[in-house]
C-alpha positions as CSV (number, residue, x, y, z in Angstrom):
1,X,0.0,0.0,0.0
2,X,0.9,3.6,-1.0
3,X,0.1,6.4,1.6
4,X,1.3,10.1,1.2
5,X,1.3,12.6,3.8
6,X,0.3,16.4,2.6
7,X,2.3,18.4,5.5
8,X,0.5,21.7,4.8
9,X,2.2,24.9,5.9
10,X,-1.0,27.5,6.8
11,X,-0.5,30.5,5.3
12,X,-2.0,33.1,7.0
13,X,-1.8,35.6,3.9
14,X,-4.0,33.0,2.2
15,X,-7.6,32.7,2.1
16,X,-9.6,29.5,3.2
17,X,-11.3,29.7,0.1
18,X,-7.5,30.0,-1.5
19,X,-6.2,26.9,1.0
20,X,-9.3,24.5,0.4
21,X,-8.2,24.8,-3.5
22,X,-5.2,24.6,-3.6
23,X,-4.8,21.6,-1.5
24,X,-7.5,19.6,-3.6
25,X,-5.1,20.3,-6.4
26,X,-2.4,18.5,-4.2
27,X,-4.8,15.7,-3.0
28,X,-5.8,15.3,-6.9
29,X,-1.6,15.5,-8.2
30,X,-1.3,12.0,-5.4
31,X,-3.3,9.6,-7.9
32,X,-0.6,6.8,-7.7
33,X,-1.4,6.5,-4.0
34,X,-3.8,4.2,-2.2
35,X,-4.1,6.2,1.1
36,X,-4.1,10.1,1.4
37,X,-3.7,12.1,4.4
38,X,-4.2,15.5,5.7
39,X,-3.5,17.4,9.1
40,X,-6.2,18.6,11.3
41,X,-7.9,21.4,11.4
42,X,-5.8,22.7,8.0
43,X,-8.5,25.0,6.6
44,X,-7.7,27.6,9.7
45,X,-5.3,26.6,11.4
46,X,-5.3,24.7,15.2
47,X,-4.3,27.4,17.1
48,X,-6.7,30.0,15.3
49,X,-8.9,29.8,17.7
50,X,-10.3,33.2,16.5
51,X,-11.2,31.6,12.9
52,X,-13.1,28.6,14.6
53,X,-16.5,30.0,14.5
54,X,-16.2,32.1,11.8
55,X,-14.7,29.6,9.2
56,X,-17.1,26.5,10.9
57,X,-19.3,24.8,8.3
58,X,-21.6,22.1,7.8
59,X,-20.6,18.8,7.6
60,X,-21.4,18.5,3.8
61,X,-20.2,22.0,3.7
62,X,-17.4,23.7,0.5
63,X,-14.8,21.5,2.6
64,X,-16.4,18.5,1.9
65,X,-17.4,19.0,-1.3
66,X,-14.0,20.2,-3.1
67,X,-12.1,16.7,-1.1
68,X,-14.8,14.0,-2.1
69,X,-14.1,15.3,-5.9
70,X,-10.3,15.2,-5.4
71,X,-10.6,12.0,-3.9
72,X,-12.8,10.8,-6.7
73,X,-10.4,12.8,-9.3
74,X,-7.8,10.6,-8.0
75,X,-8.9,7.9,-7.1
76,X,-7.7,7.5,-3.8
77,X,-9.1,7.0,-0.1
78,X,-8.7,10.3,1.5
79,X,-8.7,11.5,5.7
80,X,-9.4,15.1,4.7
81,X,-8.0,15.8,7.9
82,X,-10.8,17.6,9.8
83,X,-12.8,20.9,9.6
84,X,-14.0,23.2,12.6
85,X,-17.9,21.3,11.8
86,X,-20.6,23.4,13.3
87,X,-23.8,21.4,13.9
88,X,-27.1,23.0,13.5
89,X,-28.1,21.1,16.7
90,X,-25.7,21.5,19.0
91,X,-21.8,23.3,19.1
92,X,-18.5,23.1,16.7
93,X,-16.8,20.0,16.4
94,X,-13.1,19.0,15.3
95,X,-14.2,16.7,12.8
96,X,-12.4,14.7,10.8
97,X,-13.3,13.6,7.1
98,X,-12.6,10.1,5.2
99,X,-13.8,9.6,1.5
100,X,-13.4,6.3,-1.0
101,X,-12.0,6.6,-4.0
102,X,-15.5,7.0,-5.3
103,X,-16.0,10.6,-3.2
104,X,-17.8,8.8,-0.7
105,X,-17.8,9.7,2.5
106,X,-16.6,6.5,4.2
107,X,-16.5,8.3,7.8
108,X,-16.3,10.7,10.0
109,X,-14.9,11.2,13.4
110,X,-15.6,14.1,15.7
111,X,-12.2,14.3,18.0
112,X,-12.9,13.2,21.4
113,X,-10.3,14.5,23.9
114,X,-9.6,18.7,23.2
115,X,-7.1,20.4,23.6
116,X,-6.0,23.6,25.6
117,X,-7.7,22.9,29.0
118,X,-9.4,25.7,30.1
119,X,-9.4,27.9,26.6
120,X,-9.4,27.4,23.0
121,X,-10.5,24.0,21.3
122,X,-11.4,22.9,25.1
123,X,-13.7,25.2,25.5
124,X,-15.2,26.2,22.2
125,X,-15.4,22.7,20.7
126,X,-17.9,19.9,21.9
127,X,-16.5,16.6,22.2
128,X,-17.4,13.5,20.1
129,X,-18.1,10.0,21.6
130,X,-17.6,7.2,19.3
131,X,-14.9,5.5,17.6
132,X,-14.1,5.7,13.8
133,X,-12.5,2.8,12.0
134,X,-13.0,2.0,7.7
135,X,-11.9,-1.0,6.5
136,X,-10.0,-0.5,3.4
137,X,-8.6,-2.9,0.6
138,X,-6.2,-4.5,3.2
139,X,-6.4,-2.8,6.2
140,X,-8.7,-1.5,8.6
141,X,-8.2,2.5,9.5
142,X,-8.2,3.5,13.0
143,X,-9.4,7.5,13.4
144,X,-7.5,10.0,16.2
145,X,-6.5,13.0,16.0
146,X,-4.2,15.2,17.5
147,X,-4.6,15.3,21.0
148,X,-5.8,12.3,21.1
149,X,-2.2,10.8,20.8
150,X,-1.9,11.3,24.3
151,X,-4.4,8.8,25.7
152,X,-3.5,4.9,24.8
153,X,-6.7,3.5,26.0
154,X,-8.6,5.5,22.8
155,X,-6.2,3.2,20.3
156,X,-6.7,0.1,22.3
157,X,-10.3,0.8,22.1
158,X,-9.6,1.2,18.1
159,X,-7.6,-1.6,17.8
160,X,-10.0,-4.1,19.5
161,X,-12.3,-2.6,17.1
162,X,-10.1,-4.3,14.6
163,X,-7.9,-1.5,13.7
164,X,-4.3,-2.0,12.5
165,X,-3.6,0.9,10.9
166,X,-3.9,4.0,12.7
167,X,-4.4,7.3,11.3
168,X,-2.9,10.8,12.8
169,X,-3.9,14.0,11.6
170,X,-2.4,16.8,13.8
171,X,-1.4,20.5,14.5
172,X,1.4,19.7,16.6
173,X,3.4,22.5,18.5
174,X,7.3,22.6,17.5
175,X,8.0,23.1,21.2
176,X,6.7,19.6,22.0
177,X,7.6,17.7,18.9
178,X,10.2,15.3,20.5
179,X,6.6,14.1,22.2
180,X,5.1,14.0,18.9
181,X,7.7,11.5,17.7
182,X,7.7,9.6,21.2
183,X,4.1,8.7,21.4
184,X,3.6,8.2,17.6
185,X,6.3,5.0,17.9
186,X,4.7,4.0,21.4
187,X,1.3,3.6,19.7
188,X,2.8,1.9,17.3
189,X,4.4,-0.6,19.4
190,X,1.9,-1.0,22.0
191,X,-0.7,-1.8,19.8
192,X,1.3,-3.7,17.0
193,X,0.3,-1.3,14.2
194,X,1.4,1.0,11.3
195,X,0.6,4.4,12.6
196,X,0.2,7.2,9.9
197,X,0.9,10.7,11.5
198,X,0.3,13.8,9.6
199,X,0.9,17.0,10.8
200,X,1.2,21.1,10.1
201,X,3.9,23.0,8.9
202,X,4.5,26.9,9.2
203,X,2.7,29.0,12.2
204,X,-0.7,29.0,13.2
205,X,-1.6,32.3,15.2
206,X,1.9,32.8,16.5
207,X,2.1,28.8,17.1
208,X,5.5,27.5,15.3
209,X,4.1,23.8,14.0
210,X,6.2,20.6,14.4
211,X,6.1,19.3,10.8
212,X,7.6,15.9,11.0
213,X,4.9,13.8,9.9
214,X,5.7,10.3,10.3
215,X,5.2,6.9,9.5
216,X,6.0,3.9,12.0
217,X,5.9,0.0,11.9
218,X,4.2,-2.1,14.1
219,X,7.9,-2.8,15.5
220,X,8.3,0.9,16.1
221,X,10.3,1.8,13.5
222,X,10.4,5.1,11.7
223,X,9.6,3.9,8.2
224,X,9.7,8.0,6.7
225,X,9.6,11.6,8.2
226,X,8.9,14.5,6.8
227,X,11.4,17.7,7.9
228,X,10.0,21.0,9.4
229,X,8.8,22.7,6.2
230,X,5.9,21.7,3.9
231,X,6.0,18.6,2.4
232,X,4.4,15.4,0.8
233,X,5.8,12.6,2.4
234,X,5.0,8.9,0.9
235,X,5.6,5.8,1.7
236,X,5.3,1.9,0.9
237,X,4.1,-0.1,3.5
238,X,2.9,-3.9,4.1
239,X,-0.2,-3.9,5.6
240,X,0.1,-7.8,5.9
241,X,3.2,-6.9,8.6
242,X,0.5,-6.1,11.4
243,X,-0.9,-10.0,11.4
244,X,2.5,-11.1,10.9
245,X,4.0,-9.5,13.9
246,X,1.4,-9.9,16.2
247,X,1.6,-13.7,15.8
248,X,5.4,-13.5,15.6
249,X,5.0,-11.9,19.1
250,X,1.7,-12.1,20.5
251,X,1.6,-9.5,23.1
252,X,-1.8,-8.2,22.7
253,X,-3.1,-11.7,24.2
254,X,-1.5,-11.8,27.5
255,X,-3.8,-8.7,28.0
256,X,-5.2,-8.7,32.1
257,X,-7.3,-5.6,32.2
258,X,-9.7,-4.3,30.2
259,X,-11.0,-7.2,28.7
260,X,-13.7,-8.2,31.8
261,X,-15.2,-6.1,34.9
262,X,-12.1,-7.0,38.1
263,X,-13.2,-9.0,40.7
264,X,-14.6,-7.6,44.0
């Protein structure tokens, strides 16, 4: 399998209207690929917390619309990385976007854990409660984002879901990006999996980004990263190596907890 991984620098002296185009045109240029990937919340930025509500949409909104036809264009399975979503119902969600190679939209996955604790995403965001997977040709997709990357019980959850390959988009700080790395190889191991880490380049509302998106092995190996600037970083991968190295070293079932209530 074929994945690339659009590192997207935010401009901020370009338009979302300017962005959402010019990154279909990108998505729509990786038709030899089976898997594309873009970082979260890419349309405004993740630290533009000021743009959240104004540049919120529907779910089926301009966002959607210009990705299912460069995923259809291309032929290629797409995470769209995720939108600020505003629901008629209820508040704005971080959600995340997946579309067959058809332009149809496969899944999508409102972030559960937010970041920024008392402010920003925390507070002006709502917070989803179910997990995503999509079973692809080959693999089955597990959906986090971001923050998310922090909190291993949300990927064992995905993987006993039947996840193996897990997908990562991100607007990851520079100032923690040695975390970024860290945690993107310990999901990896822990869970035996490919883990597929996209992430933002440039500076959202004064924020450098990490960049360094990031591909690991179920053994935890770095398989390709991307450097600081924007980039499209692809890779060949074996999806086959998750079944292979969780019977080669069957960690996963000598699992004790969370598998049955504990005794009282």
């Amino acid at each position: 399998m074929r994945a690339s991984l659009i590192q997207i620098a935010v401009d901020e002296g370009e338009s979302v209207a300017e962005r959402r185009q010019r990154v279909a045109s990108l998505v729509r240029e990786q038709a030899g690929s089976d898997l594309v990937v873009l970082p979260e919340l890419w349309t405004t930025g993740a630290f533009a917390y000021e743009e959240f509500g104004p540049e919120a949409e529907p779910l089926e909104g301009p966002t959607y619309e210009l990705m299912a036809k460069a995923a259809s264009d291309a032929g290629v399975w797409l995470h769209a990385g995720s939108i600020p979503e505003r629901d008629p119902d209820g508040p704005l969600y971080n959600t995340s976007l997946v579309f067959s190679p058809s332009g149809e939209l496969a899944a999508a996955y409102r972030k559960i854990h937010r970041f920024g604790f008392d402010k920003g995403e925390a507070v002006l965001m709502g917070a989803g409660r179910d997990l995503v997977t999509v079973r692809l040709p080959g693999t089955t997709l597990g959906v986090a984002t971001c923050y998310d990357l922090r909190f291993p019980e949300l990927f064992r959850s995905l993987v006993d879901a039947g996840a193996e390959t897990l997908v990562i988009p991100a607007g990851w700080p520079e100032r923690r990006r040695a975390h970024w790395t860290l945690l993107a190889q310990a999901r990896a191991v822990e869970n035996q999996a490919f883990v597929l880490a996209c992430g933002t380049a440039g500076t959202h509302a004064g924020v450098p980004q990490a960049g360094h998106s990031i591909v690991v092995d179920p053994w935890g190996e770095v398989l390709a990263e991307a450097g600081a600037g924007e980039e499209i970083l692809t890779v060949d991968f074996d999806p086959a190596k998750v079944a292979a190295t969780r019977e080669q070293f069957p960690a996963l079932k000598d699992r004790m907890l969370g598998l049955e209530p504990p005794r009282r």
